[in-house]
C-alpha positions, 0 to 999 in steps of 0.5 A: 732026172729033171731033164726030160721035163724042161726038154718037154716044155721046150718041145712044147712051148708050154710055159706051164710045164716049165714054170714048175721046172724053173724057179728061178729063187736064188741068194747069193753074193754079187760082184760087189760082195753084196748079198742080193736075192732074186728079189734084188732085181725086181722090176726089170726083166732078167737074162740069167747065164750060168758058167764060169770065167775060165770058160773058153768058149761057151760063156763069153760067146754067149755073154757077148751076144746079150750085150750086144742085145742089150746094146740093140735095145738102147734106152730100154735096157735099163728095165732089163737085169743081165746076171752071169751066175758062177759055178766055179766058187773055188776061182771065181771070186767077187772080185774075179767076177767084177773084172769079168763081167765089165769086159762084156757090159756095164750093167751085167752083175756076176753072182756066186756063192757057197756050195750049198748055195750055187747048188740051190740056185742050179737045182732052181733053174733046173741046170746042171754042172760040175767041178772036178777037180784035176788030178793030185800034183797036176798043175792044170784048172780043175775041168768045169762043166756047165748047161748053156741055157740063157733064161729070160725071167719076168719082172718078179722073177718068173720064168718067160723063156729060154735060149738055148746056145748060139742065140744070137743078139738080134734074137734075144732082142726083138724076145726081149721087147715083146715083154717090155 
């Protein structure tokens, strides 16, 4: 399990540690219908968030704290990338995602993908989720579970840190200067 690693580079603030457990590699398609790589966003620093957007809480909770940093930092956002990446494939379309993420902020770009690659971009970040699916004949969502990690990512796509659920803007902000 890979779980105990990235919790030990997080006790320990060993970004060695954690660079081998996050990688950050990813190719999927963007809000747009774009295919886009990590190498897309090359030259500005990045906030990655996995989730979905059904998600009651998690998600939009943390999606509005990173607007709210990128708000605070002004005219030095433009050098920094917000991505929302989806792990509900079966409902959140490029065209769901376009809708969602331009109720949070305009520069957040919503990702998805295929199966196989949605689990190859989790396996990247070293996160988890899961989709089951709800029961035969039940007209209730499909239950989504996901991590709640919010990744900051170097300007090559190169792991710098990590906040865990509940950062609130001010904090991702002053991080976020330290490196711009």
């Amino acid at each position: 399990m890979r779980w105990p690693l990235i919790l030990l580079a997080l006790v320990c603030g060993s970004t060695g540690i954690a660079e081998d457990v996050v990688k950050g590699d990813f190719e999927l398609l963007d809000h747009h219908g774009e295919a886009v790589t990590e190498r897309s966003f090359d030259g500005k620093l990045r906030l990655v968030f996995f989730g979905f957007t059904q998600c009651p809480d998690v998600c939009p909770t943390t999606l509005l704290e990173v607007a709210h940093a990128m708000r605070r930092l002004g005219e030095d956002a433009v050098n920094v990338q917000p991505i929302f990446i989806s792990v509900d494939r079966k409902n959140d379309t490029p065209e769901q995602l376009a809708r969602y993420v331009a109720a949070f902020h305009p520069s957040l770009v919503g990702l998805t993908g295929s199966k196989q690659q949605i689990d190859a971009v989790a396996a990247s970040f070293n996160v988890t989720y899961g989709v089951e699916p709800a029961a035969s004949g039940a007209s209730a969502p499909d239950s989504v579970f996901h991590s709640a990690y919010l990744f900051l990512m170097d300007r090559q796509g190169g792991f710098l840190d990590v906040f865990g659920y509940g950062t609130k803007a001010d904090v991702i902000a002053a991080r976020l200067r330290e490196y711009l």
